[in-house]
N, C-alpha and C positions, 0 to 999 in steps of 0.2 A: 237728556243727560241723566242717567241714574242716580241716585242717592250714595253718599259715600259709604264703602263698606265698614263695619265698625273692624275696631284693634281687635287680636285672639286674644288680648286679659280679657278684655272685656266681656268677649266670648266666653272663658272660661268660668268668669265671675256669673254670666247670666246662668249658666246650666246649674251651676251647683246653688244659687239660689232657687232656682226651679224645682229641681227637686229635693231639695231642703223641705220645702215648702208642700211640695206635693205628698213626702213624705207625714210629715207633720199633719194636714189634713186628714189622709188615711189614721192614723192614730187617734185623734182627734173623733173621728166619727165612730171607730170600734170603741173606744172610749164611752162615748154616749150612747150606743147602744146596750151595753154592758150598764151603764150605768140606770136604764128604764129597767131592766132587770132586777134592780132593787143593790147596786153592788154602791160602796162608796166611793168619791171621783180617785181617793190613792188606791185600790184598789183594782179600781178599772184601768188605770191607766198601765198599773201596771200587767194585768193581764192580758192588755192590750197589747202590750212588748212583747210579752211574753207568743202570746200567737203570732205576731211578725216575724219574731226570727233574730236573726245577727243584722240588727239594723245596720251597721258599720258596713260590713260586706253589700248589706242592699243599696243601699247609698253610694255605694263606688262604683256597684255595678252599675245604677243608674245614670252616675255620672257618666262614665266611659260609652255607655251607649249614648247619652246628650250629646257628650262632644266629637261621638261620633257622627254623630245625625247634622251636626253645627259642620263639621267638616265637610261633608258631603255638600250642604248647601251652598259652603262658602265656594265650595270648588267650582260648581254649576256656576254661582256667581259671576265668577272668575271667568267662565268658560264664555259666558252672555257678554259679559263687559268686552272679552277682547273680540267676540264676533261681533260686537257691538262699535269696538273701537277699527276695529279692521274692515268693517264695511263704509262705515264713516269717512277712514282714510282714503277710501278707495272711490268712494262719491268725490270727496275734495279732488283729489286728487284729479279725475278726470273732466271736474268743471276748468280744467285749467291746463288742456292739454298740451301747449307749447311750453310753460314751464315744466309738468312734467317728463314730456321727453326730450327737454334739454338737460333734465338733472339723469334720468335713467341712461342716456345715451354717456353721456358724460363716469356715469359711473360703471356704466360696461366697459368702457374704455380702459378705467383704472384697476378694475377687476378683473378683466380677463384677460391683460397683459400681465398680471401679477397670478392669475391662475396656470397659465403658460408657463413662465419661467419655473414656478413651482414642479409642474409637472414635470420640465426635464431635470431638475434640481435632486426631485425625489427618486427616478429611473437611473441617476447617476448616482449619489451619494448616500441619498436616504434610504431607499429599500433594502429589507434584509439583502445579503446575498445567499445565493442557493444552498449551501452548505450548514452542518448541524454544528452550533457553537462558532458561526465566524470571528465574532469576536478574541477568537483563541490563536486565529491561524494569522501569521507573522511572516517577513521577509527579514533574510540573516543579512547581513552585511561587513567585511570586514572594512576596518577605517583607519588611513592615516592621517599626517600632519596635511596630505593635501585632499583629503575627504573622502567620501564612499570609495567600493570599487567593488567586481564580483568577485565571490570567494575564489580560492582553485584547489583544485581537488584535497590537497591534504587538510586547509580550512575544514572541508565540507566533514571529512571523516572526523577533524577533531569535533565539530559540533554535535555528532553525533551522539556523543558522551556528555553531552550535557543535561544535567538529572531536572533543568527546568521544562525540557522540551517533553514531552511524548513522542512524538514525530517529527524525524527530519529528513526532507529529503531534498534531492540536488534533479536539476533538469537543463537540458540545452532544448531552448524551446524553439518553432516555428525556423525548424532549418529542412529545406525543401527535399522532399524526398520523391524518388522517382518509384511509381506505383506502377506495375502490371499485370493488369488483369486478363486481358485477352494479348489481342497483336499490336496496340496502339500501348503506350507507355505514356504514364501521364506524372505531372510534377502536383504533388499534395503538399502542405505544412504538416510538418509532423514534429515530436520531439522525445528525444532520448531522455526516460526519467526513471529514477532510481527507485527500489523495489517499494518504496515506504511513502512514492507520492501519491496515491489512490488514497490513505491510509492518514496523509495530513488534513485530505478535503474532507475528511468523513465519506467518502464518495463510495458507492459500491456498484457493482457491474448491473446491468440492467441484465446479460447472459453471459453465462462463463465465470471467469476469474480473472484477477490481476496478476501482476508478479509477485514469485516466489523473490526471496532472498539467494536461493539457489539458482534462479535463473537472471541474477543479475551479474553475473559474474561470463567473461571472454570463456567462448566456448557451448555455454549454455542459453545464449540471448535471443536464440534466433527464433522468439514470439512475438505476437505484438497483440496490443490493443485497442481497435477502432472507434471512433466516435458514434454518435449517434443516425450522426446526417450523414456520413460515408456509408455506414450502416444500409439505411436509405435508399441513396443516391445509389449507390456501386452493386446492393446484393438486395434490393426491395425487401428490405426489412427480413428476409428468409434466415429463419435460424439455423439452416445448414452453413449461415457461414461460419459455425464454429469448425473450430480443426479445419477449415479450410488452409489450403498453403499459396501464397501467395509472392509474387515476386518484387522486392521490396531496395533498390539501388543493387539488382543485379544479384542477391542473395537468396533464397527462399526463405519467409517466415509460415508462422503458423497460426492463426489467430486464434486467439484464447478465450477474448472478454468482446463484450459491448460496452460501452457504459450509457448511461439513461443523457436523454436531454436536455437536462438542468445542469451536466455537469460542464460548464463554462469558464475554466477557469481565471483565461487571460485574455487580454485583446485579439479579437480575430481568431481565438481558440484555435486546438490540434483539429487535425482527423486520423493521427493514428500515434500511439506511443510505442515505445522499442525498449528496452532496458540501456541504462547505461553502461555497463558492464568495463568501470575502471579495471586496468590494470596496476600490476605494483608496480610500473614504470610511472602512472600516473600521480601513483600516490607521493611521488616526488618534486612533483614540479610545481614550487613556490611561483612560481616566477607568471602562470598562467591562469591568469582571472578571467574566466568565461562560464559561468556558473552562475544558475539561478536557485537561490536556497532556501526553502520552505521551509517551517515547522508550527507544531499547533503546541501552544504552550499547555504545563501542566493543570487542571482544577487550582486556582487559587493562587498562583503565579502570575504575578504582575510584571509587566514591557519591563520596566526597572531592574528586578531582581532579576530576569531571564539578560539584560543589556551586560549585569553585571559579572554572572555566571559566563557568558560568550568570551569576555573579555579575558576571563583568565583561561580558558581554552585557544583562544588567540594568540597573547603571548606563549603560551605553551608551546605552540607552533611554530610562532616565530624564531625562538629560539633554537629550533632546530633548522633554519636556511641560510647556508651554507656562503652566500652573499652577502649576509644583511651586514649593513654597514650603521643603519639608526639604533637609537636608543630603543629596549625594551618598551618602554614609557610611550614611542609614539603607537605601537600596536594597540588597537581597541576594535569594539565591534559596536555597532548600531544593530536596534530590531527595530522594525515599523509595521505596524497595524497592515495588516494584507490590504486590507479595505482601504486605507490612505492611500497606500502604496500605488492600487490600482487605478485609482482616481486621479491621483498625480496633480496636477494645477490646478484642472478642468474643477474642481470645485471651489476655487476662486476666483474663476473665470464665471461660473453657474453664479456663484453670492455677489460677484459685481453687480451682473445683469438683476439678481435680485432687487438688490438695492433700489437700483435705475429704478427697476416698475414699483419700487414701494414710493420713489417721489414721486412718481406720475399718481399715485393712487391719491399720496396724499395732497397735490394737486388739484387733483378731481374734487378730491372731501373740499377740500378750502374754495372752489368756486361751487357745488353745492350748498356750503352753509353763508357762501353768500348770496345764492339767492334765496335760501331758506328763511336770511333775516329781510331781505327785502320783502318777501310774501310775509310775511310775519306784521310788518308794515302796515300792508295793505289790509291783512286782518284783524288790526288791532282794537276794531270796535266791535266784530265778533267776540274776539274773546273776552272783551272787556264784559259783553253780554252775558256770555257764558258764566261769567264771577261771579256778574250782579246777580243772577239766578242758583248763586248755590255750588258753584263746581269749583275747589279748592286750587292751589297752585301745584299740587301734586297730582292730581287728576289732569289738569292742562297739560301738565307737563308728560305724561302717559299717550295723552291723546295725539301730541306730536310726535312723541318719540314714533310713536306706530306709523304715522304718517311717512318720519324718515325711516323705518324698515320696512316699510310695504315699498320705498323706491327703492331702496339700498337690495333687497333680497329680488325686486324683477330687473334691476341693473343686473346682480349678478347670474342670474338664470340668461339673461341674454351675455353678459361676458362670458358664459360657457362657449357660446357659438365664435365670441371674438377669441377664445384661449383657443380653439380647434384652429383658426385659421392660423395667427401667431405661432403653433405648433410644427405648423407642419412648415413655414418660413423659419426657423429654427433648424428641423429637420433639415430643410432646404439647402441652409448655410453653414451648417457646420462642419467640423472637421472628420474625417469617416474615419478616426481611433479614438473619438470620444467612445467609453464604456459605458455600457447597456443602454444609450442614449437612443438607440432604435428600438427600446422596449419602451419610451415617455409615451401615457396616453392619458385620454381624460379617464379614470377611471374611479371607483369611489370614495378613493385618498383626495384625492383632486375633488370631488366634488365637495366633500365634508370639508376642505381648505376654501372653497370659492365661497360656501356658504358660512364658516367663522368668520372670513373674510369681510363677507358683507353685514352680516351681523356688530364686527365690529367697526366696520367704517359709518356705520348708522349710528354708532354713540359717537362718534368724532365730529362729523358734521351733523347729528340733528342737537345733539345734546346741549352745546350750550345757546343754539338761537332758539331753544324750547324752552331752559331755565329763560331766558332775556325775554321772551315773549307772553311766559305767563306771567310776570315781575313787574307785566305796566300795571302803571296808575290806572284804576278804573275811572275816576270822576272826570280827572284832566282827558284823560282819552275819551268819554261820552262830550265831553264839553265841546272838543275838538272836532266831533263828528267824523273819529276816525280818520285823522288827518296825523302822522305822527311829527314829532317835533326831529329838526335837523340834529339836535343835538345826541338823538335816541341812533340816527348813524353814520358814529363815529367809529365804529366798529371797524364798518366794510373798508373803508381806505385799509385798516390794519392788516386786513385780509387779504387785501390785495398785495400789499407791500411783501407778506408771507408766501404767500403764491410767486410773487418774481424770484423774492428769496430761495426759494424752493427752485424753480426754474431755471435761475440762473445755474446753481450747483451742479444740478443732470445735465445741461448745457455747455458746462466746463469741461466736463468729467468725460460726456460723449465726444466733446471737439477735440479735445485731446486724445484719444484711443485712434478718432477717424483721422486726424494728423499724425499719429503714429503708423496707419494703416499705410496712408497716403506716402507717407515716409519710406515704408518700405517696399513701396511697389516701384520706388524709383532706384532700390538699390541692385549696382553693379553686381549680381552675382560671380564676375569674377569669369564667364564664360558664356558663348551664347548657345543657349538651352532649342531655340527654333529651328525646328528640321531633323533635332535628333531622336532617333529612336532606340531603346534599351532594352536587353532580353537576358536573365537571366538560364544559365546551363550548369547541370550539374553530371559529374564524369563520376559513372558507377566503381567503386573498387575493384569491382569484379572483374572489369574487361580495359580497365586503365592504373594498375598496381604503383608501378612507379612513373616517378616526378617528369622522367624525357616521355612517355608516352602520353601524360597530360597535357606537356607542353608541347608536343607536336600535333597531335588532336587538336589545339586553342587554335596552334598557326594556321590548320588547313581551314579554322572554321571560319578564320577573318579574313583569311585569302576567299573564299568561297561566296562569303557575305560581303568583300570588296566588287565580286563579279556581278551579284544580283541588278538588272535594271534600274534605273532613277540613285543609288546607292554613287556617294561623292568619292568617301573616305571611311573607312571601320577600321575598328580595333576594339583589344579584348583589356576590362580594366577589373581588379578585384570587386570595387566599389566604386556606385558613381556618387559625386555629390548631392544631396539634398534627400537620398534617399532613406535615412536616417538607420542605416548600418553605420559603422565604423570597425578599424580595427589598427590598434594603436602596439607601437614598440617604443621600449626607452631610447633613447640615443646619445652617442657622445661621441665627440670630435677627438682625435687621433692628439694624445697628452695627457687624456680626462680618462680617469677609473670610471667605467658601467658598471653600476649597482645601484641599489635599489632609490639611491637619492636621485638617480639620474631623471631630467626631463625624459617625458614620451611626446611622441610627436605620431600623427595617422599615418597609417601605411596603406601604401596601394601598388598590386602590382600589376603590373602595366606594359600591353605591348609596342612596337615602334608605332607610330600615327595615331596614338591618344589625343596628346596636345593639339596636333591638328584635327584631327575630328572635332575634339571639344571647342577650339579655337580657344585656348588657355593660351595666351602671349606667353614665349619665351623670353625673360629679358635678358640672359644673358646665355653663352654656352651653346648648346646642341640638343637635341631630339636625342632619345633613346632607338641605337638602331638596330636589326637585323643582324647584323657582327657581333653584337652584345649579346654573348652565349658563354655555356657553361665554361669554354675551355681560355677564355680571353679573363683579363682584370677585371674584377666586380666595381662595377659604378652605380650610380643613381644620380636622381635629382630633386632636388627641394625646393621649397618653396620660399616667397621672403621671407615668411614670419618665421622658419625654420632657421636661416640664415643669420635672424637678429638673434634668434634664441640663445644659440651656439657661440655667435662673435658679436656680441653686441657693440664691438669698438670699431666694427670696419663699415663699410658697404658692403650691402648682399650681392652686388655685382662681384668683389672679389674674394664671393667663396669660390670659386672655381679653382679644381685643384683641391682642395683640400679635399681631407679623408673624414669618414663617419663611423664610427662602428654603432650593430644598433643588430636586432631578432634574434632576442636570443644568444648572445656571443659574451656574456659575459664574463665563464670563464675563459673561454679562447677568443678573444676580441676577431673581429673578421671586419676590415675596413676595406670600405667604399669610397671609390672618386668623386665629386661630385663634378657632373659633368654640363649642368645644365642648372639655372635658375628662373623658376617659373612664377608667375603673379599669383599674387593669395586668392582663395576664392573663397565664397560660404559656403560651407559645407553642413553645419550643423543647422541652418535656418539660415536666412535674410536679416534675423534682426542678433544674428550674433555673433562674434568676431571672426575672422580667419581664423585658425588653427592650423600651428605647425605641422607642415604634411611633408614627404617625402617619398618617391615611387621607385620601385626595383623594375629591371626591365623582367614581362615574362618567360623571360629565356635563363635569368639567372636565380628564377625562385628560389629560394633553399627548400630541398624536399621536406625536412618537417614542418612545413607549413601545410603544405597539400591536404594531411590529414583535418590540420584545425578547420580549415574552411573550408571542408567538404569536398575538394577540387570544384570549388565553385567558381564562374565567373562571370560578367556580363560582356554579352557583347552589345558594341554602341555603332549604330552605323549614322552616318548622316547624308540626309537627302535635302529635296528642294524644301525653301523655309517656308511654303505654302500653308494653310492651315489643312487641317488632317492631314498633309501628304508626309509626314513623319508615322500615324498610325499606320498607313497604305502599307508600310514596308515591313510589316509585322507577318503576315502570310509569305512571299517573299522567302522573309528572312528565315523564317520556319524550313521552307523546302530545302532550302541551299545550305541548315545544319542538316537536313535530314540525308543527303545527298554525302554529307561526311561522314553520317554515321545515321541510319534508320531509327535507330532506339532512343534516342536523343530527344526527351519532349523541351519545348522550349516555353519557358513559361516567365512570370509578372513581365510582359510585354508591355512596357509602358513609357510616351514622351519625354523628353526632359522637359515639358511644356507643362504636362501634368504635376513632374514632381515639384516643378519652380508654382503650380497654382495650389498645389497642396498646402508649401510650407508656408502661403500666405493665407489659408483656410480658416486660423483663429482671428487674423485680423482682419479678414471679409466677414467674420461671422460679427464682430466689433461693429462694424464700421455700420452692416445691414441692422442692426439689430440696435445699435444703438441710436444711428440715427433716425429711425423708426420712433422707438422713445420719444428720444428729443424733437422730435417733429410734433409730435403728440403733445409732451409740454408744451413746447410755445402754441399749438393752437388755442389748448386748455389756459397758457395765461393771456393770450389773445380775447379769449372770449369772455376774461374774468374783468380786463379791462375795460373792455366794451362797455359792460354789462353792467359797471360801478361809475364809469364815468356816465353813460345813460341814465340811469336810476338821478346820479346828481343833477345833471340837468333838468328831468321831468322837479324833483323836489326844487329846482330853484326858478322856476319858470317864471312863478310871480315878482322875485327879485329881477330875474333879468329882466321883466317889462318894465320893470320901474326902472332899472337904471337906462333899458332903451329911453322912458319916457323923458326923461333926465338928461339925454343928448350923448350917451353913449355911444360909441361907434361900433359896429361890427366886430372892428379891429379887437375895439379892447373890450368885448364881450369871449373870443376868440381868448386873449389872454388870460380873462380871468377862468375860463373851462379849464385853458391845459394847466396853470399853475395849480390849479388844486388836482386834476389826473396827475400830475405829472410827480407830484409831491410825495404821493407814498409808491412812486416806482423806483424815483431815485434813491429813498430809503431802503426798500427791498434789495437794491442793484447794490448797494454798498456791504448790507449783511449777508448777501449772496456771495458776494466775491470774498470776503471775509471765510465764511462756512466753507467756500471750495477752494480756500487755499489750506482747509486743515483736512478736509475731506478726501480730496484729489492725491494726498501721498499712500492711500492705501491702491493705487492705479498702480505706485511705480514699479511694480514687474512685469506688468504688461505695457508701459511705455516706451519706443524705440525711438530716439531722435529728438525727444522732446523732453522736459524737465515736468513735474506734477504741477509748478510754478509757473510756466510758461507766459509771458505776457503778452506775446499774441495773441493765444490763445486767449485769455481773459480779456483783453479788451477789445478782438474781435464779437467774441459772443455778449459783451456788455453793448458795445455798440448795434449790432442785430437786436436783440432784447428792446432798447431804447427805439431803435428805426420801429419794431414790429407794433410796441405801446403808441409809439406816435400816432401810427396808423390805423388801430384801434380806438383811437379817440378821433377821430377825422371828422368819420362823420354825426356823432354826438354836437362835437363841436359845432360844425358847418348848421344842425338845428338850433344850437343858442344861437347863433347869429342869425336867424331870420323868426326867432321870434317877434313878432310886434306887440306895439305896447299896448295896445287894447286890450292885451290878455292882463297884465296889471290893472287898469282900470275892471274889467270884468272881475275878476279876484276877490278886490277888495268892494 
């Protein structure tokens, strides 16, 4: 053990008396030389100054170089001590290799599942996004009394004029575009966006140019904009694809720009953009929210003032629609951080899981320092040696710390390797719209986290069994011969008691997600999803103008895709459920004004054999049929929840007969029969309610719709409920539209099996993820109970022989083990369920079926918890009882 380093006054105090002193000498001797010359001593002395110089300035200098020279040493010092304390560590350390790689494994475990989470934490929410100033770039929203919604066009223009913004611009994003390049025509994502959205992201073309302001206007639109990876993929990267002309839903474009690789804006990104190119018909239509509205707010302009400015642009607006029937007062507008925006949940879905591995971490830490204080124990007559020789309580205290960050920093170098595997079981399970969640890597954010990480999990657990172990009595501990007293731990029960604590909470919090999960994998979506197969088609303007030629095109394709092989039943529907499109109308029953207070309810329009192909129970009424065309009475049919909407005083059985108006009709109402009452189904997810739906047959679409939804539609065929044999009919079903029409690429070709295992993707990623965790907890308090009720029975060995000797029975050697294990789990178990019933309500949005309270759930995972401690103490226990009493006799 080296010698303690002294304080830097001290240090300071010694240089300047050093060369005070040395000083002083040097004068001192010029003095007396001068003075054998015959001078008198005032005279020499002061001549003596005199040839020195500005003693003041040489004396500082000298100082500054002392405490320079002091510093230097001290550093080296410094340097020796920790290679000194760090080799030490690491001798200890490996005489004792079963406690250490039970404390190293232990804290990889709690480290690298907390490096994990990190890492996609940081690829989703934390990392810049690619863009100059993200911070600036905002999503517009117009908002009433019943919340968000998307702008529509004349919104978008009033924003435009708002003096907070720099930039604003409007987009319909990710609507499928049919691409042809040679003879095969293929379906892309693409989106129509206005001249000023390259110019929100800061974004600039990697070749070419964006749009003009001039070419965003009807007439002049016909350029476009390709991505990177189309770029790529389509023209190997060849810069003649500029001014290339290209065939784009049957149009020719011209391509203008590239833009660079980084520019990503939204989930699943474009691969080509087009101008929007409103017209002034467009700029009228209050009534059509489907717009995505961007802008990057001014230098110095805060969400607030830019929220406040929107708002009176809003009303401004509103006051000019021609319907409105609400108060001025309800129009308003919301902006939200891009960055929020795009993250959407998934970042309190990411800080749940966080949470989760920070219990497990601190877990980990709490059965580390206890067995940190058990080793401490058994070292207690070392270090008691160590005192008697000179080594202070601060030095001990050094000497351990380093001990717990030599485990704590190679736990966490190995929980790198446990964060790579966790990673990619993440990757594995999660949802494929989580954002940039396929960029999470270990990278050197991540590593600089694993390492404060571990850095700091070494002051938690080594810290205070370091202060408690250099704090023993020297005398009583030499006298003992390194025997330490029971009373010295009383500790470790606490510890343990914190540890279940702990335990029980992520145990709570995971049972109830996986009973949520479990919850909804049992819910009736409302139709049976096996066997169906879904393909979206899109009918070019060009070669399909008006509304009877789209709808004859639809009929030949489902008559066509009726004929293909293995094929039961097809038909053609706007939207299917689960696929998380939507597209909603107000609606009102035949007495009731449509305006803008009016309920909306989803629309889908729909050929005859829907319902049956989907198997959607009719409960009441008829199928939509074949007769049901342009020239007969307009009907439809709704659903329950549509039914209760409208009449909430009857039965939805007898809405039949009555009439609807609803698309659009509100100055000339256009009512519908309802002719049919079909069962609710989920359409937005599993774990959220029906929604009022109602379906047009597609023979009576209204032609202004065609435009809105691109004359898009899916077609659904259903085959045997086999597995795969719903994909099988995807090639197939390809030929038999190609057969109606060659140019037709058919594309998102995918199960209702798929979309129904999608919309339960967050709660398998819950359910994998968490009880992964929680598994890990209970082994970590598994192994902490073990380890505290073991340690008390080695410490009470000589008791238990005396009271064998004493005529004690097995039995009640047996009782007295588990009353003391069992004492501070039932404490822990109580503060546990306490903490997770305040804890578990920041769950409740991700809870379906279950309360954050749930009593099940708590007294299911309290009773595991107890079963798991019991059996952790088994066989500790099962050793008190066969100790014999010789070993008391021997003892004493």
């Amino acid at each position: 053990m080296t010698p303690r380093r002294q304080w830097p006054r001290l240090r300071r105090a010694s240089v300047q008396d050093e060369v005070e002193s040395e000083l002083a000498f040097h004068l001192e001797m010029t003095t007396r030389e001068l003075m054998e010359l015959g001078m008198t001593r005032t005279n020499a002395r002061l001549e003596a100054e005199r040839r020195f110089g500005d003693s003041a300035s040489i004396n500082a200098e000298c100082r500054r170089y002392g405490e320079e020279r002091d510093r230097k040493a001290s550093r080296a010092e410094l340097r020796h001590e920790l290679r000194q304390d760090v080799s030490f560590a690491i001798r200890q350390l490996s005489r004792k290799p079963g406690f250490t790689a039970v404390a190293v494994l232990t804290l990889a475990l709690g480290i690298g599942a907390t490096a994990a989470v990190f890492s996609a934490l940081d690829a989703v929410a934390l990392r810049p996004l690619p863009f100059p100033d993200a911070d600036r770039i905002v999503r517009v929203y117009p908002t009433r009394s019943s919340g968000l919604s998307d702008p529509s066009v004349p919104e978008f223009l009033a924003y435009r004029d708002v003096r907070a913004f720099d930039h604003v611009a409007a987009a319909v994003l990710q609507a499928g575009i049919t691409l042809r390049l040679g003879d095969v025509p293929e379906m892309i994502t693409g989106g129509r966006v206005s001249a000023d959205y390259f110019g929100v992201f800061g974004a600039r073309p990697l070749l070419g140019r964006t749009f003009t302001p001039e070419e965003d206007s009807p007439g002049r639109s016909n350029v476009a904009v390709i991505s990177y990876r189309l770029w790529m993929s389509h023209f190997n990267g060849d810069r003649g694809a500029l001014d290339r002309v290209v065939e784009m839903d049957g149009t020719p474009h011209t391509i203008i720009g590239v833009m660079p690789p980084s520019f990503d804006v939204t989930r699943g990104s474009e691969d080509i953009w087009t101008p929007t190119a409103f017209t002034r018909d467009d700029a009228t239509k209050y009534g059509e929210h489907y717009l995505k509205v961007f802008a990057r707010l001014r230098p110095g302009v805060t969400i607030a003032q830019a929220r406040a400015a929107t708002t009176l642009a809003e009303r401004a607006t509103a006051e000019r629609i021609p319907e409105r029937s609400s108060p001025i007062t309800d129009y308003g507008a919301d902006i939200h951080s891009y960055r929020d925006d795009l993250v959407g949940n998934y970042r309190s879905l990411l800080l749940v899981l966080l949470g989760a591995v920070g219990f497990v971490l601190l877990i980990a830490c709490v059965n580390v320092a206890n067995l940190l204080l058990a080793r401490a124990t058994v070292r207690a007559r070392e270090l008691a040696i160590r005192a008697a020789l000179g080594a202070g309580q601060a030095r001990l205290v050094r000497q351990l710390l380093t001990e717990s960050l030599v485990l704590s920093l190679t736990g966490a170098f190995l929980g790198l390797g446990v964060a790579v595997g966790l990673l990619r079981v993440i990757l594995g399970v999660s949802p494929e719209d989580i954002p940039r969640l396929e960029q999470a890597r270990i990278d050197w954010r991540v590593f600089a986290f694993t390492l404060a990480v571990g850095v700091v999990s070494a002051i938690v657990f080594g810290l205070f069994p370091a202060f408690r172990a250099a704090r023993g009595q020297l005398q009583q501990t030499l006298r003992e011969g390194g025997r330490s007293s029971v009373a010295r731990d009383r500790l470790r029960p606490v510890l343990v008691g914190a540890e279940i604590a702990l335990a029980i909470t992520l145990l709570v919090g995971s049972g109830l997600l996986i009973r949520s999960a479990w919850l909804m994998q049992h819910v009736d979506p409302g139709f049976d999803p096996h066997g169906v197969l879904t393909a979206r088609l899109i009918l070019p303007a060009a070669r399909y103008p008006s509304g009877a030629d789209v709808v004859r095109a639809y009929t030949e394709i489902r008559d066509e895709a009726a004929r293909v092989p293995g094929v039961q039943s097809a038909a053609t529907v706007s939207v299917v459920p689960l696929s998380g499109s939507s597209m909603a109308s107000s609606v009102a029953s035949e007495g009731q004004a449509e305006n803008d207070k009016s309920p909306t309810a989803n629309l889908r329009l729909a050929s005859s054999g829907y319902f049956s192909t989907m198997r959607i129970p009719i409960i009441v009424g008829r199928d939509m049929a074949t007769t049901d065309n342009s020239s007969t009475p307009g009907i439809m049919v709704i659903n329950e929840a549509l039914a209760r909407l409208l009449w909430p005083s009857i039965d939805p059985r007898d809405a039949i007969g009555r009439r609807i108006s609803a698309v659009a009709s509100k100055k000339d109402p256009k009512y519908r029969e309802v002719v049919g009452v079909v069962a609710n189904l989920h359409d937005a997810g599993l774990n959220q309610s029906p929604a009022p739906e109602f379906y047009i047959p597609l023979t009576q679409t209204p032609d202004v719709l065609w435009p809105v939804i691109q004359r898009s539609m899916v077609v659904v065929v259903r085959g045997p409920s086999a597995k795969g044999a719903a994909e099988a009919l995807a090639r197939p079903l390809g030929r038999a539209v190609g057969r109606v029409d060659p140019s037709l690429p058919l594309t998102e070709a995918t199960s209702m099996d798929q979309f129904l295992r999608a919309s339960l993707a967050t709660a398998r990623m819950n359910t994998v993820l968490l009880s992964l965790l929680g598994g890990i907890a209970l082994a970590l308090a598994m192994v902490g109970i073990y380890g505290v009720v073991s340690y008390f029975v080695n410490q009470h060995v000589h008791e238990i022989g005396v009271r064998m000797a004493l005529g004690a029975t097995p039995g009640l050697i047996w009782r007295f083990v588990m009353q003391r294990g069992l004492a501070p789990i039932v404490a822990g178990l109580v503060v546990g369920i306490a903490l997770s019933l305040v804890t578990t309500t920041v769950l409740q949005q991700q809870l379906y079926g279950v309360t954050p309270h749930d009593p099940f759930t708590l007294g299911g995972v309290g009773s595991l918890l107890l079963s798991v401690a019991v059996l952790a103490m088994y066989v500790p226990a099962r050793r008190a009882m066969r100790v014999p009493p010789i070993v008391a006799l021997n003892e004493s």
